[in-house]
FIMIVEX-296890 format. One record per atom (N, C-alpha, C): atom name; x, y, z. Coordinates in steps of 0.02 Angstrom, whole numbers. Each point is the difference from the previous one (the first is absolute). Layout:
<atoms>
+------+--------+--------+--------+
: atom :     px :     py :     pz :
+------+--------+--------+--------+
:   CA :      X :      Y :      Z :
...
+------+--------+--------+--------+
</atoms>
This chain:
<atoms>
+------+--------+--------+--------+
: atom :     px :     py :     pz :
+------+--------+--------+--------+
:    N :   -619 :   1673 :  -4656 :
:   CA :    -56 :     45 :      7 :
:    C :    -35 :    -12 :     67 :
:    N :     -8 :    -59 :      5 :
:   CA :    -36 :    -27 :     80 :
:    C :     45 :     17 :     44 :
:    N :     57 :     25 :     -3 :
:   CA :     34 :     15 :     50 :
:    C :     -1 :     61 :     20 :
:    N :      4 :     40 :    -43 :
:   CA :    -13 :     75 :      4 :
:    C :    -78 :     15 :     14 :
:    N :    -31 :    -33 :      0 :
:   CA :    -71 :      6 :     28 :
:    C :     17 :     10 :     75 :
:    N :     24 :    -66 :     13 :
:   CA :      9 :    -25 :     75 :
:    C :     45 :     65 :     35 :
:    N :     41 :     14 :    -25 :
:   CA :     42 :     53 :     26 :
:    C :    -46 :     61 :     11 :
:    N :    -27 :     10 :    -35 :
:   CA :    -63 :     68 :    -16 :
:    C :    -40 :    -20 :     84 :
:    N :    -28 :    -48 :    -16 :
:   CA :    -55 :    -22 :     58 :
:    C :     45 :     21 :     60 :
:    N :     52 :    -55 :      4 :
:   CA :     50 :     30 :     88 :
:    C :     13 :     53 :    -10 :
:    N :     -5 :     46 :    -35 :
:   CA :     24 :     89 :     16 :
:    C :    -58 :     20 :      8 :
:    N :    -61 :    -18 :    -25 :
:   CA :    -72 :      5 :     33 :
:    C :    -19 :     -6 :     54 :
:    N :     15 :    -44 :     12 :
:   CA :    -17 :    -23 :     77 :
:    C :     53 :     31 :     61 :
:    N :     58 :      7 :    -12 :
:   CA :     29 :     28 :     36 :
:    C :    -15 :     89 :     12 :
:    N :     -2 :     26 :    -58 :
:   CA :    -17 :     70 :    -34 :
:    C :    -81 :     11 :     71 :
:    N :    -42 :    -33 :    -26 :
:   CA :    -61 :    -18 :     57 :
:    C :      3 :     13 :     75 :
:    N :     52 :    -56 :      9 :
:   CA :     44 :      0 :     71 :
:    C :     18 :     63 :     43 :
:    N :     49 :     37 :    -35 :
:   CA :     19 :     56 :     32 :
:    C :    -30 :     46 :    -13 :
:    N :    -20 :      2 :    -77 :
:   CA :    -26 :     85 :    -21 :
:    C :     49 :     51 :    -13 :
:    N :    -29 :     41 :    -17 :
:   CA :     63 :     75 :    -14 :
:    C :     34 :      9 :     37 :
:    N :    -18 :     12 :     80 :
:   CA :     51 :     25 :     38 :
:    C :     48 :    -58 :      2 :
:    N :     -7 :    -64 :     20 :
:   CA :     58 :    -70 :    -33 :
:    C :     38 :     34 :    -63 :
:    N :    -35 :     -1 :    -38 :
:   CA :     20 :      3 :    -79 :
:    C :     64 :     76 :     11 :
:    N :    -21 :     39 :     28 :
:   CA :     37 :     65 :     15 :
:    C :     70 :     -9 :     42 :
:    N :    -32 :    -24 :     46 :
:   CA :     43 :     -8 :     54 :
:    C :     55 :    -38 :    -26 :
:    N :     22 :    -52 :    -24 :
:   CA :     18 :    -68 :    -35 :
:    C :     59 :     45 :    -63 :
:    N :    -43 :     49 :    -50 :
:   CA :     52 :     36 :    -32 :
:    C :     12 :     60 :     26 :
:    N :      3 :     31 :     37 :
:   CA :     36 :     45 :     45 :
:    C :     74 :    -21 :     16 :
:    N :    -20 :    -74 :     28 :
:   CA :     43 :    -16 :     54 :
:    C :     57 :    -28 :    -61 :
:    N :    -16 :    -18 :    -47 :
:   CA :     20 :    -40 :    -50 :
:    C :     71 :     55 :    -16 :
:    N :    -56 :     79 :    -30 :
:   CA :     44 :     34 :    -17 :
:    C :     52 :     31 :     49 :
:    N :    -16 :     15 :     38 :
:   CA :     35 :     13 :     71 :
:    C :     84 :    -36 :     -6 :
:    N :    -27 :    -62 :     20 :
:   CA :     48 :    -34 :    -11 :
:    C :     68 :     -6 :    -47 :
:    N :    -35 :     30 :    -59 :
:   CA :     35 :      2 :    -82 :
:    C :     42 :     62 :     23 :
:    N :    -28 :     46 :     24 :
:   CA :     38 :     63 :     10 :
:    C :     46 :      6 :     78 :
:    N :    -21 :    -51 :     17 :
:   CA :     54 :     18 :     81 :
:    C :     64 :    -70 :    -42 :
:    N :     -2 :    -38 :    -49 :
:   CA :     46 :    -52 :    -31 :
:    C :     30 :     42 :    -33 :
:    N :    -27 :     38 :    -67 :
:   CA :     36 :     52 :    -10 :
:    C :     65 :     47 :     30 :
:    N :    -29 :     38 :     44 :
:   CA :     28 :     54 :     19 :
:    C :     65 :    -49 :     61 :
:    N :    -37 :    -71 :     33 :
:   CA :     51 :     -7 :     37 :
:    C :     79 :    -43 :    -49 :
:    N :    -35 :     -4 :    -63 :
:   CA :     72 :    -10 :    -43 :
:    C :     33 :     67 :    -25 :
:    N :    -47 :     14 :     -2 :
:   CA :     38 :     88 :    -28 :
:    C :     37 :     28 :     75 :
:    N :    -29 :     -9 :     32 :
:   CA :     50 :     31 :     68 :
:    C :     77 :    -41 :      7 :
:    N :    -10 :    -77 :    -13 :
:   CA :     41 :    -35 :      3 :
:    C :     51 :     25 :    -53 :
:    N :      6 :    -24 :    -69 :
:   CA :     24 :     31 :    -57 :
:    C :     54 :     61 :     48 :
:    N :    -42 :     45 :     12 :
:   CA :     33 :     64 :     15 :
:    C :     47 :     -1 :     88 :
:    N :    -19 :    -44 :     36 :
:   CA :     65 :    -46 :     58 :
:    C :     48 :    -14 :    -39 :
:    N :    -17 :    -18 :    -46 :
:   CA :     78 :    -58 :    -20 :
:    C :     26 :     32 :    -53 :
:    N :     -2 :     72 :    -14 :
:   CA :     54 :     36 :    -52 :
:    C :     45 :     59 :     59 :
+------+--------+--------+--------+
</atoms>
């Protein structure tokens, strides 16, 4: 339980830190990423048939 406090607090304090546009920016880039991994296996997949 004290740990999950503690975890709470550092996403607090960090959360603090940057703010929304951090907070935004951070999963944008996150998802971004998910979709250029994606598509560059799906492009691959489709090289090698």
């Amino acid at each position: 339980m004290e740990n999950s406090q503690e975890n709470n607090s550092k996403f607090k304090k960090w959360f603090k830190r940057v703010g929304w546009a951090g907070f935004a920016f951070f999963t944008i880039k996150g998802l971004i990423w998910l979709v250029i991994f994606y598509f560059g296996a799906d492009t691959l997949q489709s090289c090698m048939k």
